[in-house]
Structures are given as C-alpha cells and as structure tokens.
N, C-alpha and C positions, 0 to 999 in steps of 0.2 A: 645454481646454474644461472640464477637471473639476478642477483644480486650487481649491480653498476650497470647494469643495462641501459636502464631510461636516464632519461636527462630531468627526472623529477624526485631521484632518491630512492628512500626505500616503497614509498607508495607507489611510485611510477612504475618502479621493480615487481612489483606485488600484482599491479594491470596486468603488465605484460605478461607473468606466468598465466597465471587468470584465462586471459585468450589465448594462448597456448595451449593452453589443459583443454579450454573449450573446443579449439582445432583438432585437439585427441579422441575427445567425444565421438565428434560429431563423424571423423573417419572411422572410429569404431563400429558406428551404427552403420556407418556405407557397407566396412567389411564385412558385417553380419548379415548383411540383404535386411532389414528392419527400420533403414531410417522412413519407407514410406509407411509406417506404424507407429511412428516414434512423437508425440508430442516433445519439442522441445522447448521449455524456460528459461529464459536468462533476467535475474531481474537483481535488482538492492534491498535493504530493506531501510536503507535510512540515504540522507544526501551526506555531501562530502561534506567533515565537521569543520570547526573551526580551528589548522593547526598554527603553531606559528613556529616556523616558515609555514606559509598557501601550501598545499600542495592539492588541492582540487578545486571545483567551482560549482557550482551549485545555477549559473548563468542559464535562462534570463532570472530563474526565480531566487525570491528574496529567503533569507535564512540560510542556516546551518542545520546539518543533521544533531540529531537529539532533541529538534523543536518541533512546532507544530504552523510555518510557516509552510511556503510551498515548497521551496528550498530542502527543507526536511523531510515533507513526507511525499509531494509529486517525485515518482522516480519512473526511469523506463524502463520498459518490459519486452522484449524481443522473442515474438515466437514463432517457432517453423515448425511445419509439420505437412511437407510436400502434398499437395492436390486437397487440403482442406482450411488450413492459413492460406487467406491470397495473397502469393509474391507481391511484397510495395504495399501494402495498404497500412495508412495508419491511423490511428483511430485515440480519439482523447475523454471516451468516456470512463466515469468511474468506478474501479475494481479494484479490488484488496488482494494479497495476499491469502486473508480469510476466507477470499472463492476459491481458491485452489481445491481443496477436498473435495466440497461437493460438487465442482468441475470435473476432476478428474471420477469422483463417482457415475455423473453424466455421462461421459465420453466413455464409460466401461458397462454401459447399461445397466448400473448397481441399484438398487430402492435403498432410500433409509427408510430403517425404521422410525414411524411420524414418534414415536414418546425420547427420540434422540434431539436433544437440543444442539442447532447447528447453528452457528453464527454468519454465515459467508451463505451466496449465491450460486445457483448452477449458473453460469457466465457464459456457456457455450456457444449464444446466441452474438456475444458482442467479441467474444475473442475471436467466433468465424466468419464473422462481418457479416452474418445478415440484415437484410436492408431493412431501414425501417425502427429497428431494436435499440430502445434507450435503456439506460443501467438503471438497475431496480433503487439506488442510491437516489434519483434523481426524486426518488416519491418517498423515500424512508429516511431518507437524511444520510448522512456519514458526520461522526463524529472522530474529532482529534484529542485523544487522551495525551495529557505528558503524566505516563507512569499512573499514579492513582484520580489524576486530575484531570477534569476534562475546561479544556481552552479553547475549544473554536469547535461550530457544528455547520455542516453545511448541506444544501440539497440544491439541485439545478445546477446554475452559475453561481449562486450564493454562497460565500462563506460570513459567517458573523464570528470575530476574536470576541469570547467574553470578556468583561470587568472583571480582574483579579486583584487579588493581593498575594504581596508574597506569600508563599509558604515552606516550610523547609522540608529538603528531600531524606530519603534513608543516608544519602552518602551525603550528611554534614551539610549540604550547599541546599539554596535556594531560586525558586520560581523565582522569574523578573515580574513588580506589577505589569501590570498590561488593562488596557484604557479598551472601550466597545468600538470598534471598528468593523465596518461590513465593504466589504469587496465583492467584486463580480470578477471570477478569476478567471472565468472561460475568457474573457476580451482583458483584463487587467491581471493577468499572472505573477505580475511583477509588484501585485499588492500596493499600487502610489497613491489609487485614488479611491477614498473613505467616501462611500455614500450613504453611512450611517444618518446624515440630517438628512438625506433627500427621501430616502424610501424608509420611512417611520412603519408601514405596514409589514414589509420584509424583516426587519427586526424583531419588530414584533411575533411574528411567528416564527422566528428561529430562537427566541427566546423560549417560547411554550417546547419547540423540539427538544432543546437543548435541557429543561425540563423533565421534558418525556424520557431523556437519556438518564439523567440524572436518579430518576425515578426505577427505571428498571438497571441499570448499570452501574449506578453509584456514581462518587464523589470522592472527594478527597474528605475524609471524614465522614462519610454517606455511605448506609449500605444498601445497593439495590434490593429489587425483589426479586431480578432476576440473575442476580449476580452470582458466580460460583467461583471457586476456590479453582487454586492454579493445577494447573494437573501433573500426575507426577508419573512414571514407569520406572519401576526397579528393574533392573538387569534388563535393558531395551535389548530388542534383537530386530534384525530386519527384516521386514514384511513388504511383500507382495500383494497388492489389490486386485488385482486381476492383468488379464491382454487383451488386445482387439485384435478379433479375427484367427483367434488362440495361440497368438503370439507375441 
C-alpha cells in the first residue's frame, strides 16, 4: 500500500509505512484507555548505511551505519509515556539499547537476581529527566564494538578511535586501518577536530579503559573473562514482564 509513496524510493516507502503503523499503535493504546500506562519507544539500531543511490543521512554526524563513528551508532530515541516523560525535553546523555531490560525491570518494580549477569543500566533516572542525573556511562566508559572488535571507547565527552589494522570479517570483507584519534563529541559530534596531541593524559586513560574492555569482553582474537557465548531460544514464544498498576 506504500510502495511509490515517498519521493525517496523503496526506503522512503518503508518510513512512511513505519509511521503509519506507529500512528496505529499509538491510537490503539488511546482506544484501550492504557496509553497513560504505556511506556512508549521508538528508536534504530544503527544509522542510515551507505547506499548508492543516498537514500538517508546520517547529518550533522560523520559515518555510515555498520561503523563505529557517530553517524552509526548516535541514533534517536523518542519516548512518551504521558505525565512521566516530560512533553519537549531532550536530553543527550548516554544510553544503549542494553538499558532497555533492566529499565523496563525498573519501571515494573522487578528485583534481579544479583548472580544474573546484566549488561545495560536501570536508566529510569535519565529517561524521566531527573535533575541533576548523569549516565552511569560517563564513569564506566561505553565501548564501540564492530562485530568481534572493539574500535573506539569512550567516557564523558571523550571518544578515543583505536590504532587498528585491517582485519577480515566472517562475510569475506575487511575492517578499514584506522589511525588513534580522540574527539570530544559532546561539542565536536561531527568528529573534525583530533585532540589526540593536545590532551596526551585523556588518551592515556582511555587506553587503560579500552584495556579494561579488552580484558573482560574480548577482542578480536581475545577471549574475555567475562565474555559469554551468544544466546539462543528454541521455539521462542511471547512473554509478558509484567503491568503497572495491574495493567
């Protein structure tokens, strides 16, 4: 039904259903009386890749989706959830996808069990904009994995690109070298200016992070300590976490 719709082809076609469908949602939850219950997400998981013909942009930041620029992995996230998200606020601290779980665990009053290894944060402080609340990222770092390799680690405003060399992927093709450059992305998103000679100290300790990653989560040819195996469900079926306010 959306196929020539947009003036951008089949991707442009593919938006448009997209928010359409999301316009369905979101009327479905009005019809049910539940949307002032309803967490909602709208997010990507990677930036618009490199096709040719363009059909997306990834503007102001630099790269393509499937890298480890900003372009790739900065994406936005759009949340409502009437009288608890504040109308209009936007906010550009750091959160994964990885918070998702132990957020929505948050938001449903769940405990994990402490012997459960969880990678992601309860978020619920920075997604409901309380004042004051910096992302736990900003003290633990966030690393940029491509695939089994990790390329950039950053904490604060700092990001540092490690010194790579090629290496090749499952699917035949290969990593691009890549030279040590360190950005401050919060004011330079657009990744122009290398302050890798001026702040020698910031390097230096995104090196030991990046390290630390290294060390518990592996490498490309490195096996963490704390690394585990991918996970898998036979015959998935859908689950339910819970409600708020038992519904």
């Amino acid at each position: 039904a959306f196929r020539g719709k947009s003036a951008n082809g089949l991707y442009g076609d593919c938006v448009e259903e997209l928010d359409w469908s999301m316009g369905e949602i979101l009327k479905a939850l009005k019809a049910a009386d539940i949307e002032s219950n309803t967490l909602v997400v709208w997010t990507s998981d990677n930036g618009a890749v490199n096709r040719n013909p363009q059909q997306g942009s990834n503007a102001p930041y630099k790269g393509w989706g499937y890298g480890t620029s900003e372009g790739g992995m900065r994406m936005p996230c759009v949340m409502r959830w009437p009288g608890v998200v504040p109308k209009g606020h936007v906010c550009d601290a750091v959160s994964t996808t990885l918070d998702f779980w132990p957020t929505f665990y948050g938001v449903l009053g769940l405990e994990f069990d402490d012997a459960l290894k969880r990678d992601g944060h309860d978020m619920q402080s920075i997604w409901f904009a309380e004042a004051g609340t910096d992302s736990p990222y900003d003290e633990t770092g966030f690393f940029y994995y491509h695939m089994a390799q990790l390329q950039a680690v950053r904490r604060g405003p700092w990001k540092l690109y490690l010194p790579l060399e090629p290496q090749p992927l499952p699917n035949g093709r290969k990593t691009k070298e890549q030279a040590l450059q360190l950005f401050n992305v919060r004011d330079d998103f657009s990744e122009e200016q290398d302050a890798s000679a001026v702040q020698p100290e910031v390097v230096a300790q995104l090196l030991e992070l990046a390290e630390q990653a290294r060390a518990d989560l592996g490498d490309e040819g490195r096996v963490g300590a704390g690394q585990r195996p991918a996970g898998f469900v036979a015959n998935p079926t859908q689950r339910v976490l819970g409600s708020v306010n038992g519904r």
